[in-house]
N, C-alpha and C positions, 0 to 999 in steps of 0.2 A: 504493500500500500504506500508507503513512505517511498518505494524509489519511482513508482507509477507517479508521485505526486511533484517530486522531482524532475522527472520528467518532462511532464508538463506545463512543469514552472520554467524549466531552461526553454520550451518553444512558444510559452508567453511573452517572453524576456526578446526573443528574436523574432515575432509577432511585433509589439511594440516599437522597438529602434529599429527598424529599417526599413520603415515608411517611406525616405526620401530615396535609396537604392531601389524601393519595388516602383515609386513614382517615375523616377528617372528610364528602368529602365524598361518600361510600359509605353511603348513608342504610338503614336495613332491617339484617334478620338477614341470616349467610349462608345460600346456598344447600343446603338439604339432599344430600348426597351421593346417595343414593338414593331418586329421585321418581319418584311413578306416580301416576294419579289415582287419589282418594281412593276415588272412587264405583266404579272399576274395579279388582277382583284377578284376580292372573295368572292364576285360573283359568276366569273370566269372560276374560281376555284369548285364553288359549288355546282357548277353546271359540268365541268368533268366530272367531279364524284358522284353525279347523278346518273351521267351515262353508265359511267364503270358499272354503276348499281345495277342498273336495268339490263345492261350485258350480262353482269354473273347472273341475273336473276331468269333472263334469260335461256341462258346455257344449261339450268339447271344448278348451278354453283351459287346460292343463295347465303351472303354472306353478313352480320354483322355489319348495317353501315356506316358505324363509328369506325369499324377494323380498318376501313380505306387511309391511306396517306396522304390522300388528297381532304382526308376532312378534318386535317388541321393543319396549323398555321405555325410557326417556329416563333416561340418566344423566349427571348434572350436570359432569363433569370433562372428559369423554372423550364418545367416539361410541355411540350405540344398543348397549344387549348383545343378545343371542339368549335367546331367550326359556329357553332346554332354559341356560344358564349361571344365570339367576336364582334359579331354585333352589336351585342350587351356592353362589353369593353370598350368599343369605339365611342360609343354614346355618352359614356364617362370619362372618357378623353377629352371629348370634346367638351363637355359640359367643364371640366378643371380647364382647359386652357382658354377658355373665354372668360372664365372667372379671372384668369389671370390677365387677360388682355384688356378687361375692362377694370382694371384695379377691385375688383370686387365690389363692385356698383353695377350688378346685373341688368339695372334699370335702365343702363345705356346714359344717364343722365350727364355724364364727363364728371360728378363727385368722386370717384373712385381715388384710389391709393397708385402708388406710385407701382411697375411693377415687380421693381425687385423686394419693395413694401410687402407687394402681393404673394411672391413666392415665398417669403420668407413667412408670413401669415398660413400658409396653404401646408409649409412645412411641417411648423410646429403644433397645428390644428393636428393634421395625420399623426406626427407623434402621442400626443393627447390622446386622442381617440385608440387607438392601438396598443398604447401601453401603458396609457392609463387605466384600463382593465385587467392588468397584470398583477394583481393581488398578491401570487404565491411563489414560492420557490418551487416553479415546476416549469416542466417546458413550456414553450409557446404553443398554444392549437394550429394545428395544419394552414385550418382558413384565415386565422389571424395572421400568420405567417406569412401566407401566401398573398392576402392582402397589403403588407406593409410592404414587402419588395417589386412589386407590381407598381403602388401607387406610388412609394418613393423612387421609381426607376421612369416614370413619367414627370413626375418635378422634374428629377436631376437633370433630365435628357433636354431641357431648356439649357443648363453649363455648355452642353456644348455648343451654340451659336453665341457663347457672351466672348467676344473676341477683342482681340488688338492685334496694331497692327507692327508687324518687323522686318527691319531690310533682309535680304534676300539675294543670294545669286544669281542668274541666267544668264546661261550661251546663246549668244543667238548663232542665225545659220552661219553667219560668215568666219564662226570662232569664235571673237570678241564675246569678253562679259560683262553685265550691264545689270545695276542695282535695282534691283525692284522690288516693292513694298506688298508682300505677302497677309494673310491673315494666322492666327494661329488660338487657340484657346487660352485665355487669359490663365494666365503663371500661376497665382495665387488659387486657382478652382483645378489648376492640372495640378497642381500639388496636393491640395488638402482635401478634395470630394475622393479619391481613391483612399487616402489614409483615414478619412472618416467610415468609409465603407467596410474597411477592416476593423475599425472599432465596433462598428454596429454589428458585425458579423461575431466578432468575441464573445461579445455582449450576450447575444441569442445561444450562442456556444457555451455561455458559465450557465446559461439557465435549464439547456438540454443536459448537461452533467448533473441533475438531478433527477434526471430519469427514473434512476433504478434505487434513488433511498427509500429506504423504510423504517427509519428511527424515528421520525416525528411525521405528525399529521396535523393537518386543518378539523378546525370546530365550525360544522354547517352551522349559517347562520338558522335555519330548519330547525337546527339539532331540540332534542328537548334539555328544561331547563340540569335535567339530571346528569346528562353529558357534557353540558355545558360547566357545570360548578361553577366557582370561586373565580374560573379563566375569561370573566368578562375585561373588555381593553378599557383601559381608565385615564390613558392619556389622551391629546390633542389626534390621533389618527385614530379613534374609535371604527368608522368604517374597515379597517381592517380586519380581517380574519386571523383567530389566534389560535396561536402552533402550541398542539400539547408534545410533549416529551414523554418517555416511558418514565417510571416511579422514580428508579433509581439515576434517572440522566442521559445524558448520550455517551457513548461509546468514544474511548480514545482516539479511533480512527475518526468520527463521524465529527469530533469537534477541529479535529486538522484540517478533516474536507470544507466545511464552513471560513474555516480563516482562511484557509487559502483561497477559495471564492470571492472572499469580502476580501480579501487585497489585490484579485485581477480585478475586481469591478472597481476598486480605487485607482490602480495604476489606469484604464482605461480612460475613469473621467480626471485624470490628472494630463495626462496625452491629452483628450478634449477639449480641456481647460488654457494647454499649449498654444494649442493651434486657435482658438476663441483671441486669446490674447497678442498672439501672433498680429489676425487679421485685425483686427481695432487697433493697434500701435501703427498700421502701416495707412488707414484709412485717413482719407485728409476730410478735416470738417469745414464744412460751408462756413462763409464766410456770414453770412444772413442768419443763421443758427446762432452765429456765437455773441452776433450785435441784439437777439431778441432775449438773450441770458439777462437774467434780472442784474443791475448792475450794484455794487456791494461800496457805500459812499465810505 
């Protein structure tokens, strides 16, 4: 147990510092969250898995017609969708990125937020809702799961058109080179949206390493008042659920496993906390911001 735990604290340890080596050498944009070929739409996709169908069906070869290849669509995170969800997906695509384009004034009225105001609002909302219902030390559910790298892989995939611009070589025909001003994904998002994506991924990772305990458990809030005892919560996070223990405590291993978890999730938001303070020391503030500060006579 002790050297399994060791283990896994030395590829925490190289998990954490080497952010700026896996950034560097991550050449290219990221992966668009939802890919299809360009030359193929769904509805071109669902008209060949209709023929294919009616042919096996035909032939006498009647098959399953989820089983076809053609009835879904490659997404970059996760596994294949169904083609009858894509629809569904698209519609909430669209629905977030007009939210985003109208600063969040649906109304069309021009009150809206600014829109990096918007993304940043759109972010922390998804976080809230997703893991604000994470009550327990236990894994993440499948669809909660599968909903938060979904819809934060639709945010993020705005980073890559937020560009600047750098000089650049070209040859032209005759030989001669000649300076030209390229685009490229701004520095500070190709550096820290990957190293933030490995934190989030830890993150989900220290929570699935609870998979298989069974030294302590949750008190339904259901529960009757007999199982409940004396274990009602008496501080300021009363909404939480409380964790009983066996009579005599937990187990020498079980209380190793818990610290070492409470100190990757501290080294995690300590890296987070880096990179926060990173991006705010280098941001330059409006110059109108700082004339509306109350002024101190």
């Amino acid at each position: 147990m002790a050297r399994a735990l060791e283990q896994e604290q030395e590829s925490l340890r190289s998990r954490l510092f080497h952010f700026k080596g896996m950034n560097e050498n991550s050449g290219g944009r990221h992966v668009k969250s939802l890919s299809v070929d360009d030359s193929c739409s769904f509805e071109q996709l669902r008209d060949q898995s209709e023929k294919q169908q009616s042919a096996s069906v035909s032939n006498g070869n009647e098959k399953d017609p989820k089983s076809s290849p053609l009835h879904y669509f490659q997404c970059s995170t996760f596994c294949p969708i169904p083609l009858h969800l894509a629809n569904q997906y698209m519609e909430q695509m669209k629905e977030r990125f007009a939210k985003l384009l109208l600063g969040e004034d649906m109304s069309g009225g021009g009150k809206g937020v600014s829109s990096a105001l918007a993304l940043s609002n759109a972010i922390t909302n998804l976080a809230a809702s997703v893991f604000g219902e994470q009550w327990r030390l236990e894994p993440m559910s499948a669809e909660r799961k599968a909903r938060w790298r979904k819809e934060i892989d639709w945010l993020l995939c705005v980073t890559d058109y937020i560009v600047e611009f750098v000089a650049s070589q070209q040859k032209s025909k005759d030989g001669s080179n000649m300076e030209i001003m390229v685009t490229r994904q701004r520095i500070d998002l190709h550096m820290n949206i990957p190293a933030l994506r490995k934190l989030d991924a830890m993150l989900i990772d220290c929570l699935d390493n609870f998979k298989d305990q069974n030294e302590f458990y949750y008190v339904s809030r259901d529960a009757p008042d007999s199982e409940k005892g004396s274990t009602k919560r008496k501080d300021d996070k009363w909404w939480l659920p409380t964790a009983k223990v066996p009579s005599n405590g937990l187990s020498e291993a079980a209380r190793k496993f818990l610290q070492y978890q409470k100190d990757c999730v501290n080294q995690v938001l300590k890296a987070a906390m880096a990179i926060n303070a990173n991006v705010l020391s280098e941001m330059e503030v409006p110059e109108n911001y700082i004339e509306s500060l109350p002024k101190v006579n």
